[in-house]
Each structure stands twice: as C-alpha cells, then as structure tokens.
C-alpha positions as CSV (number, residue, x, y, z in Angstrom):
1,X,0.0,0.0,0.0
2,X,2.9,2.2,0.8
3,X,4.0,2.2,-2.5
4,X,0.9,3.5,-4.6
5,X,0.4,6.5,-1.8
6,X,2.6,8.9,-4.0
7,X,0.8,8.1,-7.5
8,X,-2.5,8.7,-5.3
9,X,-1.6,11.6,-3.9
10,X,-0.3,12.8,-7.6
11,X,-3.8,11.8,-8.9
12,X,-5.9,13.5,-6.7
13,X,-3.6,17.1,-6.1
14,X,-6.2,18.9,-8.3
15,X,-8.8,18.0,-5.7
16,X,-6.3,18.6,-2.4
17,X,-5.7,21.8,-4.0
18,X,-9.3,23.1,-3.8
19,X,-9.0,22.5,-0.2
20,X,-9.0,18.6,0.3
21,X,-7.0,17.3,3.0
22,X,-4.6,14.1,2.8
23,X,-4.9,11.9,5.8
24,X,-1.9,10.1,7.5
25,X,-3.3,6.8,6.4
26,X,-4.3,8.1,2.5
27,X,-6.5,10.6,0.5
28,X,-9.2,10.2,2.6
29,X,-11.0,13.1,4.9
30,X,-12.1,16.5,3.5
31,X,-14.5,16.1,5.7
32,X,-13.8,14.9,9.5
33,X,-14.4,11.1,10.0
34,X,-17.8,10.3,12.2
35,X,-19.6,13.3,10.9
36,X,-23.3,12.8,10.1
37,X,-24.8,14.2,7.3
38,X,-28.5,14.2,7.3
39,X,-30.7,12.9,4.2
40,X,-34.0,14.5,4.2
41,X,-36.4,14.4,7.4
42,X,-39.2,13.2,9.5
43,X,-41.1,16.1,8.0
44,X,-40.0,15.5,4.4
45,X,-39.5,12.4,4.0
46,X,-38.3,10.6,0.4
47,X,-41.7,9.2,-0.8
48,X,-42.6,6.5,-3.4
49,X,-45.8,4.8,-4.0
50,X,-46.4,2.1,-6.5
51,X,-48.8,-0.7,-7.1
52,X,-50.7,-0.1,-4.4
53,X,-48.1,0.3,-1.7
54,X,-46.0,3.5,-0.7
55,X,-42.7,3.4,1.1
56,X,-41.1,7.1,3.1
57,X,-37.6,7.6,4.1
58,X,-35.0,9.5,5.9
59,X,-31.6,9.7,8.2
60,X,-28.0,10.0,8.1
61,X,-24.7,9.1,6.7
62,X,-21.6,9.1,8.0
63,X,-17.6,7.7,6.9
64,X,-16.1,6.0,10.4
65,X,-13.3,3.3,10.9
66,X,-14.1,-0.4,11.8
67,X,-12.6,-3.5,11.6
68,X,-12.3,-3.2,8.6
69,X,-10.8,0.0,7.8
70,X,-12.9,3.5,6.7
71,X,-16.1,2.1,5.5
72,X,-19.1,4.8,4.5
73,X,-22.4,4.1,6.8
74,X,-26.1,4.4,6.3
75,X,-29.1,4.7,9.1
76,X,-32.2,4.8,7.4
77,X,-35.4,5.2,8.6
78,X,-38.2,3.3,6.7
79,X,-42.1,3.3,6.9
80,X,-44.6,1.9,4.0
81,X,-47.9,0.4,3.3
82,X,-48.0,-3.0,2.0
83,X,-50.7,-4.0,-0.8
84,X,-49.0,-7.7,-1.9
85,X,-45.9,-8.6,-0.3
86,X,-44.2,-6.1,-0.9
87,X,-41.4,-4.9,1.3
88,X,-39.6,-1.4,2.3
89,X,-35.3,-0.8,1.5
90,X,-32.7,1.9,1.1
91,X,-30.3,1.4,-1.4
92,X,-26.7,3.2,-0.5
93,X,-23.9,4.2,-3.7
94,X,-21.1,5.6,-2.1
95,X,-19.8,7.6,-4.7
96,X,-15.7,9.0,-3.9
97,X,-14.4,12.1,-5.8
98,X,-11.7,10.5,-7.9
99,X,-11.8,7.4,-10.9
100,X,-9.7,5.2,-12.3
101,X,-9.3,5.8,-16.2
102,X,-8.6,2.9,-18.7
103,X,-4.9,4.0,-19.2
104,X,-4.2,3.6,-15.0
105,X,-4.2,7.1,-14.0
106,X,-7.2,9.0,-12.1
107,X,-9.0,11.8,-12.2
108,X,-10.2,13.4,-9.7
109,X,-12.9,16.4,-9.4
110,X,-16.5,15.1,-9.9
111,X,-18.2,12.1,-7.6
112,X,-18.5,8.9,-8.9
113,X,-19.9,5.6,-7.6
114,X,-17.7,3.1,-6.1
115,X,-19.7,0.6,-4.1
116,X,-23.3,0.2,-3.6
117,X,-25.2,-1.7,-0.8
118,X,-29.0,-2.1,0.1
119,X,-30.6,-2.2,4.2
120,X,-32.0,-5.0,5.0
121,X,-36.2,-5.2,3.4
122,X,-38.5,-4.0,6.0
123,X,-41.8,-5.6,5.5
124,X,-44.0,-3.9,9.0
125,X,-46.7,-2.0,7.3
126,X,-47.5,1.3,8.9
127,X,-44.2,1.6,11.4
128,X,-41.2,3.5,11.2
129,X,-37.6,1.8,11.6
130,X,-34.6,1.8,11.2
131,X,-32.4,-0.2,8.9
132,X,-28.3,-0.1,8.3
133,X,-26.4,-0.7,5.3
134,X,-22.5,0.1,4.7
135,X,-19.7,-0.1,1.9
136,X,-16.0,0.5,1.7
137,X,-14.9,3.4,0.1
138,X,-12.6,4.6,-2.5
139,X,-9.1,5.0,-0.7
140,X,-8.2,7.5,-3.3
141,X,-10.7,9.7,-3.4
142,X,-10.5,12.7,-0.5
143,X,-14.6,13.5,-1.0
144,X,-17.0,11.4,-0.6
145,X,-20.6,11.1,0.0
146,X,-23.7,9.1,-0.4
147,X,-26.1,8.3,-2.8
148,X,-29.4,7.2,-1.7
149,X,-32.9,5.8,-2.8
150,X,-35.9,4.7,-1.3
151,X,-37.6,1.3,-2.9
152,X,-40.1,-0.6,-2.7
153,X,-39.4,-4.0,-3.3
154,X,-42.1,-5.3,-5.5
155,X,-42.0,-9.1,-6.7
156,X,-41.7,-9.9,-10.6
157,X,-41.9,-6.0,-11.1
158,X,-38.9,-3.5,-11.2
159,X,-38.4,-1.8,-7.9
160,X,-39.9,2.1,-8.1
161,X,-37.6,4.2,-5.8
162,X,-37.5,7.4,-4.6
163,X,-34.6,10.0,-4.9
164,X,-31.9,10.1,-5.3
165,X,-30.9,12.6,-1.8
166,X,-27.6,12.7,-1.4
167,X,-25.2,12.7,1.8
168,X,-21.7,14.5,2.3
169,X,-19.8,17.5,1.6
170,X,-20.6,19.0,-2.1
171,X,-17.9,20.8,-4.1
172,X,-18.6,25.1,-4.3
C-alpha cells in the first residue's frame, strides 16, 4: 500500500488543492471522519408509491473506521404500506471524488460511484424503523458522499424508488 500513496496523492492534487485534506493513512477526509450528514427528514421524507403500496424515508450518513478500515455508513429510517408482499429498502452508492481511467491514471474532481449496498427489506406495514447498510470506500478519493434511494421492493416487477438525496460534503 505504501508504495501506490505517491501516484495517489499525484492523482488527486487537483482535488487537495481546492481544499482537500490528505490523511496520514491516504486521501481520505475532507471532511472529518464520524460526521453525520443528514438525508431528508421526518417532515420531508423521500416518498414513493407504486402498485398499491407506498414506502417514506430519511436519516444520516456518516464515513467511520471499523474492523475493517474507513467504511461509508447508512441509518435509514423506513415506513410503507404494504398491498402484496411487498417490502420497504434503502439502497446506498457511495460515490468518492476520484476514478480510475482505462490508461491507469485518475481523475479526480467530480463524484462517482464506487460501491453500492441495500438495508436489509422492512416488510412492518404502517411503522417506522430503522435499517443499516455500509460499503468500503474509494481509498483514493478525499470526498466522498452518499447516494441514496428509497424502494419498494415489489415481486416480478422493477423496484420504483424514490430520490436520489444525497449525503456528504458537495464541491462550491
């Protein structure tokens, strides 16, 4: 790992220059580790209804070390009515500011997806809960935020979703 720090911190000096910081342990932090960042509200809520059901969603995001390393988290809260078996979900992209291009170097400057994950389906009709889904993130990148939809999870059908509302520090 010690060896591909300098190309990385050559790739992404366009975005440490508009006021990224580098982090001991890589790119990663222009914005402080543990922070939430809230994703709509209790009050305005992501909403989505389709065949019969509806599905509402809010709540926070947050980068924060575990066990296994920086890893990007999201708490979603999640309410619907069911019409068929259907069932309630958040889907999370962490997106990082920086992307591998097909010649091996990077280019850094606008957020692209890295890793996507989904909560766990929620299928109690008419009460709010929450639900947690996490990804690793792009070691590269020194931005990074989240992506997020609420879906219903309808069977034989394609999902409909909500959003997307987004999570994380923005570029001015």
């Amino acid at each position: 790992m010690a060896s591909t720090l300098p190309r990385r911190f050559l790739a992404c000096v366009g975005a440490l220059a508009a006021g990224g910081l580098l982090a001991a342990s890589g790119a990663v932090a222009a914005h402080a580790k543990g922070e939430y960042y809230q994703w709509n509200s209790s009050a305005s809520p992501l909403s989505i209804s389709g065949y019969g059901s509806t599905a509402k969603g809010y709540g926070q995001w947050r980068l924060a070390d575990g066990s296994s390393g920086t890893r990007s988290f999201l708490d979603a809260r999640l309410w619907y009515t069911n019409a068929d078996n259907h069932t309630v979900y958040a889907d999370l992209s962490t997106q990082g500011d920086c992307e591998k291009n097909t010649d091996g170097s990077y280019s850094c400057g606008a957020y692209v997806t890295d890793y996507g994950a989904e909560t766990p389906h929620y299928n109690v009709s008419n009460t709010w809960a929450w639900k947690y889904a996490n990804t690793a993130i792009d070691e590269i990148s020194s931005r990074h935020r989240a992506r997020i939809l609420v879906c219903l999870d309808v069977p034989l059908r394609v999902d409909p979703c909500a959003g997307p509302a987004y999570a994380g520090p923005s570029y001015s």
